[in-house]
N, C-alpha and C positions, 0 to 999 in steps of 0.2 A: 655429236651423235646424230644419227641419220633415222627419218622417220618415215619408213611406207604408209603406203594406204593399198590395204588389203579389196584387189577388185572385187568381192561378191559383197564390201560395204558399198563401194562407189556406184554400185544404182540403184538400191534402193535412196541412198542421199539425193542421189539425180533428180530420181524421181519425185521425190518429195519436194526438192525446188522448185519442180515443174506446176507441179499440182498446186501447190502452195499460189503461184500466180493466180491463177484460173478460177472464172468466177465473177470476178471483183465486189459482187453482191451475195451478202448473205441472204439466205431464203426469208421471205416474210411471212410472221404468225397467221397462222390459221385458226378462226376459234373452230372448239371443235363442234359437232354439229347437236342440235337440242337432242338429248333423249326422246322417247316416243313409247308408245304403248302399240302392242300385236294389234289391239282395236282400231287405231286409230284410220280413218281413212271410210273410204265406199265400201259399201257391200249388197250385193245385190240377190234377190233369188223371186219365191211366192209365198204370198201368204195366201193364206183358205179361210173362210169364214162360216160358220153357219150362226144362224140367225134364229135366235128364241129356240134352240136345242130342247129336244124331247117334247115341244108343243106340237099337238096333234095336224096343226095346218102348217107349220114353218115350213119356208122355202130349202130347196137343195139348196146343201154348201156351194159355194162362189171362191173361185181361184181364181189371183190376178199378178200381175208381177209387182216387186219392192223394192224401195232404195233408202237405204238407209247410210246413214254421214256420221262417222264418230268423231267429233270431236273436245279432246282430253280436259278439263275444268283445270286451270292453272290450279298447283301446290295442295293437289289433293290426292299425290301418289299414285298418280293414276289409275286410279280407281273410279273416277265419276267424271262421266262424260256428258256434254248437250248434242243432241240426236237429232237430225234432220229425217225425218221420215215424210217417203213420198210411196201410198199406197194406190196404184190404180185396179184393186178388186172393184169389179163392179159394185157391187152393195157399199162399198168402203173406199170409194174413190176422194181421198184427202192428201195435204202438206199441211204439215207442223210440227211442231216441237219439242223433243220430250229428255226427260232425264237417264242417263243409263246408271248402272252402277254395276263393279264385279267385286265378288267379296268371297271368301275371306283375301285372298290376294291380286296383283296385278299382271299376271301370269298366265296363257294357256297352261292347260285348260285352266275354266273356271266359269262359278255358276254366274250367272249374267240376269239381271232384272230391268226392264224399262218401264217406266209409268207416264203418263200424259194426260192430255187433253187435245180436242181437234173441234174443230167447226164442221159438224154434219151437213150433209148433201142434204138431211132433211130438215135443216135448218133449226136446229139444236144445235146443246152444247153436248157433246157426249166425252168418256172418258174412257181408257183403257191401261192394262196390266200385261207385263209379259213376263213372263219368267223359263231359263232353260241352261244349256251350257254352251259356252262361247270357248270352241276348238280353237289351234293360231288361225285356221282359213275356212272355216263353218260355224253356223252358228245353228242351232234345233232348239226351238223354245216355244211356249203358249201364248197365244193369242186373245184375250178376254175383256169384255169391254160392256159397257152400257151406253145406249142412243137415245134415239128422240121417244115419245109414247112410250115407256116400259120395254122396250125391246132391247134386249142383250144379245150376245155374241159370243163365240168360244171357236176359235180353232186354234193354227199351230202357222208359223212362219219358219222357213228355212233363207238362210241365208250366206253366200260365199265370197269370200273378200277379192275384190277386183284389182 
């Protein structure tokens, strides 16, 4: 008994020998890369301040530009981040530290709060609050805080991811 081979098998076979050489390494694992949060990273804009609001002598509001740094607190869902902020408002020219959080999820949008403390230019301890909503690439939130002598603060900070 006599046995062909039907030519439209004989290249893909070919070809499969061919191929089969070629190479001679398997590809090597790649992990894959960490997840992350929309927050994570620079973001830059102004914050505004005014000083002792609705007291009859308080100074005009003060505009200056901000840099804010998010980064994610390991295994907390990304939800709560340590915040490098660098504000040079003239009245509020400081670096330091602060907490963020986004709640209820970790998700653009979402409502977005920061809270701190800073070493004052007037040599106090002062503290501050922010609260607003954090877009994937803007962020609009309040600005409010307490300084040195009884003086407090209220404005607003915008900010867009670089």
């Amino acid at each position: 008994m006599r046995t062909y081979v039907n030519a439209t098998h004989a290249i893909p076979i070919g070809l499969l020998l061919v191929l089969a050489g070629c190479g001679g390494q398997s590809p090597s694992p790649t992990s894959p890369s960490p997840p992350t949060s929309f927050l994570t990273g620079t973001w830059t804009g102004t914050v505004t301040i005014q000083v002792n609001p609705g007291d009859p002598g308080a100074p005009p509001p003060t505009t200056g530009p901000t840099t804010w740094t998010f980064n994610v607190v390991p295994q907390t869902n990304f939800q709560t981040f340590t915040t490098t902020i660098r504000s040079q408002d003239p009245w509020l020219a400081i670096q330091t530290t602060a907490t963020t959080a986004l709640t209820p999820g970790n998700t653009a949008p979402s409502p977005i709060s920061t809270q701190g403390e800073y070493n004052s230019p007037r040599g106090c301890r002062g503290t501050f609050a922010s609260i607003g909503m954090a877009q994937a690439t803007r962020i609009e939130a309040d600005f409010n805080g307490s300084d040195c002598q009884l003086a407090t603060f209220s404005g607003t900070v915008v900010l867009t991811k670089q």
